[in-house]
N, C-alpha and C positions, 0 to 999 in steps of 0.2 A: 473395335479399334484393330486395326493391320498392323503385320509384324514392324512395316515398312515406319507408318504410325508412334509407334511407342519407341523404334526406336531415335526418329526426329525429335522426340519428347524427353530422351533420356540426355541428346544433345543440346537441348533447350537449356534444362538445367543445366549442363556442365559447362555452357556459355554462359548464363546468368553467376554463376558461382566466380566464374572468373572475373566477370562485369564488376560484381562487388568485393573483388578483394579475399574471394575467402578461396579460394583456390589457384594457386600458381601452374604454368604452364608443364613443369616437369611434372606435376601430381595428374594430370587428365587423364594419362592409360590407368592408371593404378584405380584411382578415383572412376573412373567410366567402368571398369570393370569389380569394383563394388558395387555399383549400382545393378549392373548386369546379373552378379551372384543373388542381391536381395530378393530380385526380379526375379530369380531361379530360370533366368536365360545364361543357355553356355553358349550361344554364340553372337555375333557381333557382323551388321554391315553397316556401313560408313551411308548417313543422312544429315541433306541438310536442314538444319536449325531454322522453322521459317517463323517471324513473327515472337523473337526473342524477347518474354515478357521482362523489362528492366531494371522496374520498381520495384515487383512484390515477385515471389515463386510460387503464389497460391496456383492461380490458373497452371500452371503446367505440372506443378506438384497434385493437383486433384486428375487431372488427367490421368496420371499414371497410376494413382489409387484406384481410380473408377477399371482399369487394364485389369491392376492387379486384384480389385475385387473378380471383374471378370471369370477370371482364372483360377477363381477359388482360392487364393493367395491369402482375400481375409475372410473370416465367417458369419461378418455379420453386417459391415458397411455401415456400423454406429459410428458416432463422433470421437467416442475412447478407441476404438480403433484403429481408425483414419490420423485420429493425432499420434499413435503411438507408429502407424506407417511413415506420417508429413515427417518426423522427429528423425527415422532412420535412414529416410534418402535422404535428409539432408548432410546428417552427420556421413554419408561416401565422399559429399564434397566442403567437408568444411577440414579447418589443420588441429592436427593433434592438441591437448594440454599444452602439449612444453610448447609448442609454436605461438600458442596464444599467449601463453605467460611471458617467454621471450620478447616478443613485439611488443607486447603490454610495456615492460619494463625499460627497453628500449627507448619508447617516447618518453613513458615516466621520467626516465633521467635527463629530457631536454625541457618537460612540460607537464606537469600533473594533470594540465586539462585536455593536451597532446591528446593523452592515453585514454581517459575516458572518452571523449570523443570517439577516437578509435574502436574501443571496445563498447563502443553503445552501440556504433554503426553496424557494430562486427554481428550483436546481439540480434538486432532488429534481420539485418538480411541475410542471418541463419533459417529466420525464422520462429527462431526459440521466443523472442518479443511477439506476440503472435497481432501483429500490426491490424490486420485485417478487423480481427474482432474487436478488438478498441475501439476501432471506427465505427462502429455499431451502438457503442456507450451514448446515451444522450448527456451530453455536458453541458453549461452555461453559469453565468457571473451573477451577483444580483446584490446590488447596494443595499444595504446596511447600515445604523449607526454605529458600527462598527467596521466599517469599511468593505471593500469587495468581495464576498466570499465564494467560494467555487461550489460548485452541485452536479454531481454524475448520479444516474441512474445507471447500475451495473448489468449490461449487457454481455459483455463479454465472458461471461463463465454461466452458457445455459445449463439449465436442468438437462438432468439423466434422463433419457426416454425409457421405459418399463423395461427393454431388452438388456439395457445395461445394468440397469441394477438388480436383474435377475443372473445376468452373467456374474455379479459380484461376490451376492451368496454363493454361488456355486463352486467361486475361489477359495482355497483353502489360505486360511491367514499369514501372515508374513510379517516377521520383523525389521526386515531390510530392504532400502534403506530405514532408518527407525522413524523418520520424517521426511517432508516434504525441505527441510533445509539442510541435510547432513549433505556432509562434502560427500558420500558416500550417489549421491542423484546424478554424478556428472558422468552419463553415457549410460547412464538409467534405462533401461528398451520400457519400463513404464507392464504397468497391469491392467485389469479392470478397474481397481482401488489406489492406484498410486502414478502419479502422471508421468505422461515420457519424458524423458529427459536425453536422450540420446545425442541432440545436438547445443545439450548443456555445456557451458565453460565458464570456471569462476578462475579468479584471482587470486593468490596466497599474499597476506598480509599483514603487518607484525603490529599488535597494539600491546605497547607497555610490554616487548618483550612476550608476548603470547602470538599464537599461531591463529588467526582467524582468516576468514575468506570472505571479498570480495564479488557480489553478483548483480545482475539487476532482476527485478521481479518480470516475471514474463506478463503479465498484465498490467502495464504503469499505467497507476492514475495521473501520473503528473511528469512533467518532463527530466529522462535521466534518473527515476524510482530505481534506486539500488539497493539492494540487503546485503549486509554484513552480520556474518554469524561466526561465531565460535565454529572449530574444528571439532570439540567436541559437543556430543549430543548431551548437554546440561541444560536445568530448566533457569528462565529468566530471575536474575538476581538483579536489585538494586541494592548498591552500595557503593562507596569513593572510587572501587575500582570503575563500576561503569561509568561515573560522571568524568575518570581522568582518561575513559578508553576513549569518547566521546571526544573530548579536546585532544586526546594525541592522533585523533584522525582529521579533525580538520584542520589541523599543520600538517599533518600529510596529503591534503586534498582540500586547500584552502577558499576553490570552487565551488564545494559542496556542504549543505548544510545536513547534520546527523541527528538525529533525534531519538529514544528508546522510549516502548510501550512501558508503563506499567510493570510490576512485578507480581499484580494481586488480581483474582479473576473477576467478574466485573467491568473493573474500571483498567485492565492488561486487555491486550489485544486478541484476535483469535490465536495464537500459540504461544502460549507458557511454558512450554514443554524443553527451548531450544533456547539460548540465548542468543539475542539477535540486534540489531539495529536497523532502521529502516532512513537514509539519507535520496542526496538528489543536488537537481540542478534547478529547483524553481522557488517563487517567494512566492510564501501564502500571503491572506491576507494577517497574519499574527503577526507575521513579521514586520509589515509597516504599520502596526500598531504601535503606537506613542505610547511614551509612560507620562500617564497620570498623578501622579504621585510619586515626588522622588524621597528616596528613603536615606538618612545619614548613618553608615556602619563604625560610628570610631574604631574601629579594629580592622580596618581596611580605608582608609580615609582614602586613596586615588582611585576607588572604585567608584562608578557611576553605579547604583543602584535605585529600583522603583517597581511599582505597583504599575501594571500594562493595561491600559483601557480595553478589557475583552472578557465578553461575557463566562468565561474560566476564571479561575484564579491564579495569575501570571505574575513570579517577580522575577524582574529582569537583571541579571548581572553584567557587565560591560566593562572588561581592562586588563591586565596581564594577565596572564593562563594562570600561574600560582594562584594569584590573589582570588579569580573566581574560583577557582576550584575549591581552596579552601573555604570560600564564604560558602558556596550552593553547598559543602558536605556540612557544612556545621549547621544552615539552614533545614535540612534533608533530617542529620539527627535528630534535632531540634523537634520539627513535624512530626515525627514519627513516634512520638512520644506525647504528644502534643494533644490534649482533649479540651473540650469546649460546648456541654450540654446544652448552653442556652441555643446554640446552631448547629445541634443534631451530630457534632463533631465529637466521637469517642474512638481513641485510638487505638484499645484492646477491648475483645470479649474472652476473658479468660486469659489465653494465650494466643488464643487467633488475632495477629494485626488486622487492622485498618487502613491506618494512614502511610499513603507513600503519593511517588511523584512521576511525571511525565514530562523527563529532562527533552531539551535540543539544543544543540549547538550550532554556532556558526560564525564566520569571522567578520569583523568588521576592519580592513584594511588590517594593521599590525596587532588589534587588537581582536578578545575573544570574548563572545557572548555568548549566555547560556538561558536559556528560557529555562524558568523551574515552577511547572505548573500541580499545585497541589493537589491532591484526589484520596476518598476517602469511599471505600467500595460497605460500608454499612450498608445492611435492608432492615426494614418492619413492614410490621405487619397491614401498613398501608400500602407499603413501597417493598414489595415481596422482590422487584429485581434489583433492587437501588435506590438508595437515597438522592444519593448525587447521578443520580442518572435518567434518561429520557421516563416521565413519568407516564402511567398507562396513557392519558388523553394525549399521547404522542407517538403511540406505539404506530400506530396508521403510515404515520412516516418514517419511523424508525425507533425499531426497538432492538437492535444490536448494539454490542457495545461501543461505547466511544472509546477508540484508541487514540494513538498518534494522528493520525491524517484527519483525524474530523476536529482535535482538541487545535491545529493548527491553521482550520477554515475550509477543510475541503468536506463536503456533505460526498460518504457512500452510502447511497441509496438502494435500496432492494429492486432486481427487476420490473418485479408484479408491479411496479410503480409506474413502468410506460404502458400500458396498457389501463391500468388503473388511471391514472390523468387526465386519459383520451376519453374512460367511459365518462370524466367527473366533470369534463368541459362540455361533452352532449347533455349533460345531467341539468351543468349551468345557464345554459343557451336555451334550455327548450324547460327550466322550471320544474324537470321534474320532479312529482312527488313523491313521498316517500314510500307509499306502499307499490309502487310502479318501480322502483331500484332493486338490481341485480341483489340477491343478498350479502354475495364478496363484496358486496361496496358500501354495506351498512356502515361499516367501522367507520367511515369519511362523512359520516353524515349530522355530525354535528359538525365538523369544520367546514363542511359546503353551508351551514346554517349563516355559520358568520361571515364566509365571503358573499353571500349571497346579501347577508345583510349592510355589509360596507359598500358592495356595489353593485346596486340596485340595476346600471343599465349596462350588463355584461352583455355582449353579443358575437356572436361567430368571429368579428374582425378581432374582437380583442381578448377573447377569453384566455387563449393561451401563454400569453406576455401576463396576465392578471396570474395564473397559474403556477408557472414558473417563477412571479416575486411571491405568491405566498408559500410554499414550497421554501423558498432560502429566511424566508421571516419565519417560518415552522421551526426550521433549521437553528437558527438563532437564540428558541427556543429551547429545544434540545439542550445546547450548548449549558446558555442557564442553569438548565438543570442540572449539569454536571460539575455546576462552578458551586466548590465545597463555603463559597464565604460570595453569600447573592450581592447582588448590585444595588440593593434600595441600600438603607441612611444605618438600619443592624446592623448589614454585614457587611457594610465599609467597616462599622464599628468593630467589630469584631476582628476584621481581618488588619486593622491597626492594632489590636492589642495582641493576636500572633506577632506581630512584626518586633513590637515594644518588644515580650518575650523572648521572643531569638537573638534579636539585639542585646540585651541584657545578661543574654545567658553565654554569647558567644564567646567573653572571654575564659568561659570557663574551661573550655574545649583546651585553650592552649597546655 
């Protein structure tokens, strides 16, 4: 690439920034001469911008990687490097902190959904949403007796190739940031072990009187994925404060529905460590899930309460912020103390808890609803990861934990799965046998037994629509398994005599 080249490239971007808003015309010398300094160029001739990319800043942003590896600029042209480059030219033309809170707050005070719109746009064509790779996810729907539920195959965060995670050893350890969520990430330049974050920008916002922040996740599985975390670095707690932080945020952001992992490992999300919440702007399929069974609270008589047709264990609240609040904590106590032998349900061993819950909120018109999904993270010695969790003949598809986003209808799935699928449909199509299979694909090989046995005349045209519904019917599965009170005629029974219980007991709470 010619000097002439990169610098056409570095005008590309600085038109592109402007395109979307994140750069103002008084910031271009300042801003163009950031870029210039990164670039470890001191001087500057004026090129035209040709073929101004206006959607994405990949293409012109690799461009100038591919310069600056050139130039020995990086040393190694891995993916953690290149993102921790993509991360710092962008932040020459994106606006300070206070510019973005400022604007943020701006719209806020004429629209709550103004502002997120704003600041989603803002996210995505920083770059910081890293758009590109998303689109790489294989996603799709798949009907259910429980209605529509979603399924990604996660693409978007590939493995480490050998060079980087020998570079990682070779880093000496680091406490800072302490997480990948502390306010502490925002303008991050990013390690070999900790991601860049240089054109990070989150949001300050008050719940119940505390200082927390507003972000979205740079990888959304779903539209408008935001995280809300504590200012400080404390590990996940449930209790009344979370479930009232939860509703003092969807009156603040009556667009968005907010939901909290788990407190307990297991059946808590991948990090415990940070307290956090994870909201948005889409509906699962939990949400148009019907209640089944409606429940009578005399100690809250205008509340709409019930048992949610879905294969978890779902009771839904619905009416004034008070009244929920106070019924889901007296619920939540309740549970958490709560044992039931004959359905593997015990809430202590010793001292170590069990049982706790996987709240979500969100409003329906003036009123406020809270999904309160029970969970109970026991193992034995059948069930060494989980009781209530994906049981070994399911590991194939997933043996991570079920957090919020899968307890709500969205399946994340393990990569190895796109490429695993593709072997399982040549597998299906052409009969093979079993001592002719790859040995990584042993593990699929009783469940190719039974699609194979339901459908006898699978062929090229159809195998992969066959594939992707049994995949969401696995998934279902899953689910099941994670639901602390099952779905046969027991653990209905069961899960009405919790109910009876907390009902009974609730006057006590006052």
């Amino acid at each position: 690439m010619t000097m002439e080249t990169i610098f056409a490239a570095i005008e590309q971007l600085i038109h592109y920034a402007q395109h979307r808003g994140l750069l103002a015309p008084e910031d271009v010398v300042y801003a163009r001469n950031r870029l210039l300094a990164t670039l470890k160029l001191t001087e500057w001739q004026p090129a035209e911008a040709k073929d101004i990319p206006l959607a994405s800043p990949d293409r012109v942003l690799n461009a100038i990687i591919d310069w600056a590896y050139e130039q020995g600029l990086l040393e190694t042209n891995t993916m953690t490097e290149r993102d921790i480059w993509d991360a710092k030219l962008m932040d020459c033309v994106m606006p300070r902190p206070s510019e973005v809170i400022r604007t943020f707050y701006e719209r806020y005070h004429r629209d709550p959904q103004e502002a997120t719109d704003w600041f989603y746009s803002l996210s995505q064509a920083s770059n910081y949403i890293q758009t590109a790779r998303i689109a790489q996810n294989r996603q799709w729907k798949v009907s259910t007796m429980y209605g529509e539920l979603d399924i990604t195959i996660n693409l978007a965060k590939p493995e480490k190739d050998p060079k980087e995670i020998a570079k990682r050893k070779e880093m000496p350890s680091s406490s800072y940031p302490k997480c990948v969520l502390c306010k502490e990430n925002e303008g991050y330049e990013g390690t070999w072990g900790h991601p860049a974050r240089s054109n990070h920008r989150v949001i300050p916002i008050t719940l119940l009187g505390e200082q927390w922040y507003f972000q979205y996740s740079p990888y959304v599985y779903y539209n408008e994925h935001c995280i809300v975390f504590h200012a400080e670095h404390v590990p996940m707690k449930m209790d009344r404060k979370t479930l009232e932080r939860l509703l003092d945020f969807v009156e603040q952001f009556p667009h968005y529905f907010i939901g909290s992992n788990a407190d307990l490992p297991i059946v808590g999300g991948s990090i415990l460590t940070h307290d956090h919440f994870q909201g948005g702007r889409y509906t699962f399929a939990m949400e148009n899930a019907e209640i089944e069974e409606y429940i009578s609270i005399p100690s809250f008589p205008s509340l709409t309460a019930g048992i949610v047709r879905w294969p978890m264990s779902v009771i839904r609240l619905t009416g004034a912020k008070e009244e929920v609040l106070e019924a889901a904590v007296r619920l939540y106590d309740t549970w958490r103390a709560y044992s039931d032998p004959d359905v593997d349900i015990i809430a202590y061993s010793g001292d170590v808890p069990h049982n706790t819950i996987t709240p979500i909120a969100r409003r329906r018109g003036h009123l406020f609803e809270l999904d309160i999904v029970l969970r109970n993270n026991r193992t034995s010695t059948e069930h060494p990861y989980g009781i209530f969790h994906p049981h070994e003949e399911l590991h194939h598809i997933k043996k991570e934990n079920i957090g919020l986003i899968e307890v709500m209808g969205l399946a994340v799935l393990p990569g190895r799965l796109a490429l695993e699928l593709e072997t399982l449909a040549d597998y299906l199509v052409h009969r093979t046998k079993k001592e002719d299979w790859d040995e990584t694909m042993l593990k699929h090989w009783d469940w190719y037994e039974s699609i194979l046995s339901a459908n006898p005349y699978t062929t090229k045209d159809n195998v992969y629509e066959l594939l992707r519904n049994e995949v969401g019917q696995r998934f279902v599965t899953v689910l099941e398994h994670a639901g602390v009170f099952k779905r046969d005629k027991r653990g209905k029974d069961a899960f009405r005599r919790f109910l009876s219980y907390a009902i009974a007991n609730m006057s006590s709470f006052v």
